[in-house]
BAKOLDREN-973795 format. One record per atom (N, C-alpha, C, CB): x, y, z. Coordinates in steps of 0.05 Angstrom, whole numbers, plus 5000, padded with zeros to 4 digits. Glycine has a CB too. Layout:
residues N
XYZ ...
END
This chain:
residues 287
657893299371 659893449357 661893559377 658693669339 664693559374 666893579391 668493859370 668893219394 669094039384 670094239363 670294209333 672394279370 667594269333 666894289305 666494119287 668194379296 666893829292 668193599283 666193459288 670693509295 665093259280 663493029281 664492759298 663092969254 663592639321 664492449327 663292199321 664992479348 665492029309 664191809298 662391569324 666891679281 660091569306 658691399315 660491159327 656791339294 658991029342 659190749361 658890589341 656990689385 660290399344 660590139335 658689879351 663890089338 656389849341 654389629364 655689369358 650489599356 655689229385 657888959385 656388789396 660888969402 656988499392 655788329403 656888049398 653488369396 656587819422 658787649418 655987399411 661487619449 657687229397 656386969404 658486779405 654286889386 657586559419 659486379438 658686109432 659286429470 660585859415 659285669417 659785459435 658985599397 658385359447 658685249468 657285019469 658185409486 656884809446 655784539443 656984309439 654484539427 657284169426 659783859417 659183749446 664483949409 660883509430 661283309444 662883269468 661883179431 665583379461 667783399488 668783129493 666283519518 668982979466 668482589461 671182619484 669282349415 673982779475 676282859489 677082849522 676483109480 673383089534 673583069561 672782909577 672983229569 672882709570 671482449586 668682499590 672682389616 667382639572 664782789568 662882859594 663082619549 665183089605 664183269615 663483539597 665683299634 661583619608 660583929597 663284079601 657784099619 664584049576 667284269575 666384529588 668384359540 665384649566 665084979577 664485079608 662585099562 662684869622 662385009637 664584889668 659185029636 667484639658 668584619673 670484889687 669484419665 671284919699 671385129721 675285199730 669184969752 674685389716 677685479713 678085749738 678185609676 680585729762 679885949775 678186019790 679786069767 676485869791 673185889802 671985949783 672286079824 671785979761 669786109746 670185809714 670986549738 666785729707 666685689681 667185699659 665885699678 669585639643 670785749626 669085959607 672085559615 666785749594 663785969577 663886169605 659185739569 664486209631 664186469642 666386649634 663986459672 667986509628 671086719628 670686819600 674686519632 669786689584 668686759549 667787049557 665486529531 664886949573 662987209566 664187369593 658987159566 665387339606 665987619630 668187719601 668087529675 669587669587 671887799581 670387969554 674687589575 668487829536 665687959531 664988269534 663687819549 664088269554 661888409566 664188669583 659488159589 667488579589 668088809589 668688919571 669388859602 669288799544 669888949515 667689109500 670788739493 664489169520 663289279516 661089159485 664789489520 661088819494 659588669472 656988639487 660988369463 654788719470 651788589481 649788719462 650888679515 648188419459 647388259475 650587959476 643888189463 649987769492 651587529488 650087309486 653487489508 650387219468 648886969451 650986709462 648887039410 649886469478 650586279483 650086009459 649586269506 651085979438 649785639433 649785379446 650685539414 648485289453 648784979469 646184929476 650584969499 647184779501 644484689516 644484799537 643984399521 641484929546 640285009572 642184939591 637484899579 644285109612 645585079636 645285319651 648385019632 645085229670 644585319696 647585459703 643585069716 647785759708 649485839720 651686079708 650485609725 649386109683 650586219664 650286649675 648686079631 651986819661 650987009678 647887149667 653387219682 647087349690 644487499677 643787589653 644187689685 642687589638 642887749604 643687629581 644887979601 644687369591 645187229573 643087089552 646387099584 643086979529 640886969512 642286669506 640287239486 641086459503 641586179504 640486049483 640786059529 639885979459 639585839446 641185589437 639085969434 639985489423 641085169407 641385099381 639484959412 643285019369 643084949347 640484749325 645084849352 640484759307 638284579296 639584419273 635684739285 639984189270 640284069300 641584049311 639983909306 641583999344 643383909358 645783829356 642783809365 648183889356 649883699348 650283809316 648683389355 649383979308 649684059276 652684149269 647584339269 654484289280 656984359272 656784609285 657484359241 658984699289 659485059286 658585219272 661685139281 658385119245 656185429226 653885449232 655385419192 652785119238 650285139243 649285279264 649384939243 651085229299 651285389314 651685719304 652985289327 653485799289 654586119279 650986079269 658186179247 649286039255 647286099236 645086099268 646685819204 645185989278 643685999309 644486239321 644585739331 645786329327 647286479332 646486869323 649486329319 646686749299 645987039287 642987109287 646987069255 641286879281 638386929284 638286939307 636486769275 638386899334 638487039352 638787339360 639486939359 641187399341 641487679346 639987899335 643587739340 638287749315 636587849298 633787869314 636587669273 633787649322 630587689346 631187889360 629487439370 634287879376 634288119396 633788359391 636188159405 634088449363 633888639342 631488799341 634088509320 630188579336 627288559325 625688659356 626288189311 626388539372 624988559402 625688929403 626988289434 628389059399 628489339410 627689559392 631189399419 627389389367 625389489342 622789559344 625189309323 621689479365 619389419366 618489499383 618989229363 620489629406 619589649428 619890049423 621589439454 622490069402 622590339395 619390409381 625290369372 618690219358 616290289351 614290299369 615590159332 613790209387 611590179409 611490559422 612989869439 613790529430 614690839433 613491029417 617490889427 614991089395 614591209362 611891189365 615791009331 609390969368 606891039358 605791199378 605090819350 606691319399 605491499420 606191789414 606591419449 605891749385 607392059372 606192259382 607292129339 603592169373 600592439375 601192549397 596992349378 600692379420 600192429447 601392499459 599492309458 604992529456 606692509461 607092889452 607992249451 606393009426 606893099415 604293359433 607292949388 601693229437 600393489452 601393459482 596693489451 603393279490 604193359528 606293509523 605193079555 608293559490 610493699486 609493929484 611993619465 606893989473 605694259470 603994389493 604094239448 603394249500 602594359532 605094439550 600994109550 607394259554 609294269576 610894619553 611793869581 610594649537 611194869518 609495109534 610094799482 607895089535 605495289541 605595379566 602795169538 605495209588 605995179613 608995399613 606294839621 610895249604 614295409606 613995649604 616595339584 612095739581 612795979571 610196219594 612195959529 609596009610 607396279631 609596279651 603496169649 611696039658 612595969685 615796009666 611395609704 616996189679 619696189678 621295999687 620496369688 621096009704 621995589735 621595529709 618995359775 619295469711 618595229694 620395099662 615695329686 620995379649 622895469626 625195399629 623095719621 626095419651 629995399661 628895139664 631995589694 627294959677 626894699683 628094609652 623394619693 625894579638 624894499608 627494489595 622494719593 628894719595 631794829581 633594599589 633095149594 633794579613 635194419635 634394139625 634094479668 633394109620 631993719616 632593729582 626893629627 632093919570 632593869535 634393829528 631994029516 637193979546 639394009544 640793699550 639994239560 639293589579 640393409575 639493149560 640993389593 636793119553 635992949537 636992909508 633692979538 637493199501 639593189470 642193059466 640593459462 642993069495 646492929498 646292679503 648693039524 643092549524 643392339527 640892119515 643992359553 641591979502 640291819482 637991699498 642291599468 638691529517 637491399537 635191479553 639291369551 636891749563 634591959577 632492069556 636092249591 633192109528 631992209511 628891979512 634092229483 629791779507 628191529498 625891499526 630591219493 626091649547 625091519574 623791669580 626691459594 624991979568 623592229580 624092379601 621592179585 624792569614 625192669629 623492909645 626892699622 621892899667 620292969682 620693309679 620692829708 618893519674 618493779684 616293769698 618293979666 617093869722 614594039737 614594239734 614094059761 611894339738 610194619734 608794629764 607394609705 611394799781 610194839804 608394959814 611194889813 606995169798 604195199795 602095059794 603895279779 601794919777 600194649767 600494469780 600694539742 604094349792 603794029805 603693839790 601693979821 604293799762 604293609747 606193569725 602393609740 607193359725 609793289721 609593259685 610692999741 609793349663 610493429635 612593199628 611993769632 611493099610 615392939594 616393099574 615392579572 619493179579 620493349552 621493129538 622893609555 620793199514 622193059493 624293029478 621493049483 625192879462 626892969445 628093249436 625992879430 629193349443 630193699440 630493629408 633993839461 630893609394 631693689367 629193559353 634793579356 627493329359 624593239337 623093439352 622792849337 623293499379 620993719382 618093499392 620393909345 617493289377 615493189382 616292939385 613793249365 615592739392 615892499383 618492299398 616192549352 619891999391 621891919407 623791809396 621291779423 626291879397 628391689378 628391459371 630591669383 628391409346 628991049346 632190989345 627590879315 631290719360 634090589366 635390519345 633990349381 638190499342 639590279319 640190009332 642690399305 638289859322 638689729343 639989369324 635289749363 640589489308 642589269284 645789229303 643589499242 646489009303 648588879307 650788979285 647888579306 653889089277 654889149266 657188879266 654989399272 658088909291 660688669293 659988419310 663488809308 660388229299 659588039316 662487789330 657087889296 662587849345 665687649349 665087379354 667687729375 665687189341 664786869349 667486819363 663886629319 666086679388 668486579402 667386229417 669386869430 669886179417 668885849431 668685939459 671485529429 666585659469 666885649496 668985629512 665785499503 671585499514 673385349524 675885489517 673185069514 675485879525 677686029517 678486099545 677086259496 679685909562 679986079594 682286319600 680785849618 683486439575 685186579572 684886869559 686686429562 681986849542 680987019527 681687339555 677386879517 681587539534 680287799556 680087999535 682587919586 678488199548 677388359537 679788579523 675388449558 681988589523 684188719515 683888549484 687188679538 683888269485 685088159462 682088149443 686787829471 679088209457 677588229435 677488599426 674588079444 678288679440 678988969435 680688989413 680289119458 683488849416 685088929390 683888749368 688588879394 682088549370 681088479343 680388679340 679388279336 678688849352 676289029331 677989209318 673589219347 679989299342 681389489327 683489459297 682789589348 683389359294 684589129270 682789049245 685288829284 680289079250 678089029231 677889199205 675589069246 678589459209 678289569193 675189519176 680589549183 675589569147 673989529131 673989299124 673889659116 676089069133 675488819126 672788639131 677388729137 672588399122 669788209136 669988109170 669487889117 672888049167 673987959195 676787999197 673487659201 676587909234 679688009245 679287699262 680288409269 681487549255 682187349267 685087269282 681587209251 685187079301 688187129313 688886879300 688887159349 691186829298 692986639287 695486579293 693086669266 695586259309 697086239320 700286139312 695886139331 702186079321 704686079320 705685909290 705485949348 703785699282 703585619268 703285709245 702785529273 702085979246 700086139225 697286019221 701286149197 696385839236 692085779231 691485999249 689885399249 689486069222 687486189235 685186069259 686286259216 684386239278 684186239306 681086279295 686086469327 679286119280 676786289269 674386299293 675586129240 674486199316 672786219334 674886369361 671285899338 675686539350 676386749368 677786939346 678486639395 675587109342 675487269314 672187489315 675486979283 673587669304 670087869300 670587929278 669088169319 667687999265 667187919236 664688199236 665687509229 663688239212 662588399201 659788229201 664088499176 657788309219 655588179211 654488149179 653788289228 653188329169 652688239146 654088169130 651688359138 656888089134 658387949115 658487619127 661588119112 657887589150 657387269160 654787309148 657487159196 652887349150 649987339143 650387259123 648387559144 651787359096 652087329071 653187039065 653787529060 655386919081 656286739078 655186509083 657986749085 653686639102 651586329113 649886259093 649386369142 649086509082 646586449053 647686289038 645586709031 650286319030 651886249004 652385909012 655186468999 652085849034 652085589041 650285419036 652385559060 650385159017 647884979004 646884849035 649184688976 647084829058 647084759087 648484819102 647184559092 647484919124 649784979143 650484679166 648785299163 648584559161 648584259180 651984139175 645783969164 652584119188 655883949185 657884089171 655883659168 657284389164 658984539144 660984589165 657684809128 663584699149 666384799161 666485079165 668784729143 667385109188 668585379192 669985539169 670485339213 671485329162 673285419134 671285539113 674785139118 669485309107 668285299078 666085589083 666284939069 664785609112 664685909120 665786179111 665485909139 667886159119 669486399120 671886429095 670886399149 671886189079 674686229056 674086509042 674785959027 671886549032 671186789016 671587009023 669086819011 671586949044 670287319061 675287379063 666987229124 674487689071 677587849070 678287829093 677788169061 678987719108 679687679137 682887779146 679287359143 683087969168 685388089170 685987879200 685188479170 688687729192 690087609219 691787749230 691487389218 692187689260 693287869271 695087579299 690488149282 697087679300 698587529322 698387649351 701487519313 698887419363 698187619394 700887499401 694887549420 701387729422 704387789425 704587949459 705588029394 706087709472 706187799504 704487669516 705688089512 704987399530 703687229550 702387049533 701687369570 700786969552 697986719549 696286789525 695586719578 696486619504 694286649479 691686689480 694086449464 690786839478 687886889478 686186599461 687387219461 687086519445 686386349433 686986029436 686986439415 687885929461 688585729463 685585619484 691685729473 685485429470 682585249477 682784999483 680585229456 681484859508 681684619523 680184429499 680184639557 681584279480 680484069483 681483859493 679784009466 683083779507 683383579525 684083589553 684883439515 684083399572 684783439596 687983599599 684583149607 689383459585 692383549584 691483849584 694483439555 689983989560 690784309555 689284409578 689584459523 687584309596 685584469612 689184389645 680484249616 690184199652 691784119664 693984369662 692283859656 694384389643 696384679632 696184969642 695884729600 692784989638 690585229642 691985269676 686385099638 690485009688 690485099715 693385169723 689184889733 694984959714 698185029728 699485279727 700384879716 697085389697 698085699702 697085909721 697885849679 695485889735 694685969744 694586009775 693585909732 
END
C-alpha cells in the first residue's frame, strides 16, 4: 500500500516461442537458431523476452544446443503438427511449470506445525532478549515487504542461546505464503523475429487491456499473430474449442477471441520474420 492506496498487483508473464517447421525456404537450415549479429535469432526472441520481464520461456522445437539458461524446451505432438499444436505444447508446459512451484509452495505450506512452534519459540526467546526483539522486528519488517525473503525465511539470533530462529511471515504469524504461481499473459512469438525487443513486447501488454489479445499488424493491416500476447485462459479456451489442434490455423485459433491491433511506428518492425534468405540478407544489411 502506497499512500493509502492499494498497489495493483503484478501482472505474471511468460513467453512461448515457436521455433519448429520446416524452413523448406532456408535451404533447410535450422532457421531460428541462424545467427543474426552474433546472436541466434530464437536468442534475440528470448533475450528481448526476458528483458520485458517474461518467465518462465517456453521454446517449441527440437532439442538445440545453445539455447540460454532457464529455458524450458519442449516439442510439439506431433512433430511437425502446426503452430496451435505447438501454442497447445506450449501452454501445457506452462502449466507443468505451474504445477512444479505449486508444489513446491505446498511442500513449504505442509511444514506449518513446525514452522509454527520455531515461530513460537523465536516469540519467546524475543520477548526475554530485547537484541533479540529489535532483531525479530527488523526481519518481520522486512519479510512483510519482501515476498521472496518471506518464502525463505529470514535468520534471528538469540545471542544468548546461539541459535539461529526463522521469522516468518509477519502478517500469517505462523506458517508460509503461497505462490501465485498461474501464468496471466502469455505472448506467443516466432522464432525468426531478429528485430523483436523488449520495448515492442512491452507496448503489447500495455495495449491489452481487458481484451483476449494485443497483436501487431503490419502495413498491410495482417495481423502479426505470432508476435502478440494474449490472455492465457482465453488461449486455453480456444484451444479446447478446437476439434484438433494437429494442422489447425493460427486464424481458426484466434478468430473468436477480441484482439486489440496495434501498429508499430518508428524503425525496424518488431514483427518482421526471416522466411527466406532474401529477408534474413535484409536483416543483416541492417545491421
Amino acid at each position: 500500500m502506497r499512500d493509502g492506496h492499494l498497489e495493483a498487483r503484478p501482472v505474471r508473464l511468460a513467453a512461448v516461442v515457436l521455433a519448429g517447421g520446416q524452413a523448406r525456404r532456408f535451404g533447410g537450415r535450422d532457421k531460428p537458431m541462424v545467427a543474426v549479429g552474433g546472436q541466434p535469432m530464437v536468442g534475440r526472441v528470448l533475450t528481448a523476452a526476458a528483458e520485458a520481464g517474461m518467465a518462465p520461456r517456453v521454446v517449441v522445437g527440437p532439442p538445440r544446443e545453445g539455447l540460454p539458461a532457464g529455458v524450458v524446451v519442449v516439442q510439439e505432438e506431433p512433430p511437425g503438427g502446426g503452430p496451435v499444436a505447438a501454442v497447445a505444447a506450449g501452454l501445457a508446459a506452462l502449466d507443468a511449470e505451474a504445477g512444479v512451484a505449486a508444489r513446491r509452495a505446498g511442500d513449504l505450506a505442509a511444514l506449518n506445525a513446525e514452522a509454527g512452534v520455531v515461530a513460537l519459540r523465536a516469540g519467546d526467546l524475543a520477548a526475554l532478549d530485547p537484541e533479540a526483539a529489535v532483531a525479530a522486528r527488523q526481519a518481520s519488517d522486512l519479510a512483510a515487504s519482501d515476498a521472496e525473503a518471506g518464502v525463505v525465511g529470514l535468520p534471528v539470533l538469540d545471542a544468548e542461546v546461539g541459535v539461529g530462529l526463522p521469522v516468518l511471515n509477519a502478517e500469517a504469524g505462523v506458517g508460509l505464503p503461497v505462490l501465485d504461481a498461474e501464468v496471466e499473459v502469455v505472448a506467443l512469438l516466432a522464432g525468426d523475429l531478429p528485430w523483436l525487443s523488449a520495448d515492442a513486447i512491452e507496448r503489447l501488454v500495455g495495449a491489452l487491456g481487458e481484451s483476449d489479445g494485443a497483436v501487431f499488424v503490419d502495413e498491410s493491416g495482417r495481423r502479426q499473430v505470432l508476435c502478440g500476447v494474449w490472455r492465457a485462459r482465453a488461449l486455453r479456451e480456444a484451444v479446447r474449442r478446437l476439434a484438433s489442434v494437429q494442422g489447425a490455423s493460427m486464424r481458426a485459433l484466434t478468430e473468436a477471441m477480441n484482439v486489440v491491433e496495434v501498429r508499430w511506428e518508428g524503425g525496424r518492425p518488431p514483427y518482421f520474420d526471416c522466411d527466406t534468405e532474401e529477408d534474413l540478407r535484409r536483416v543483416i544489411d541492417d545491421e
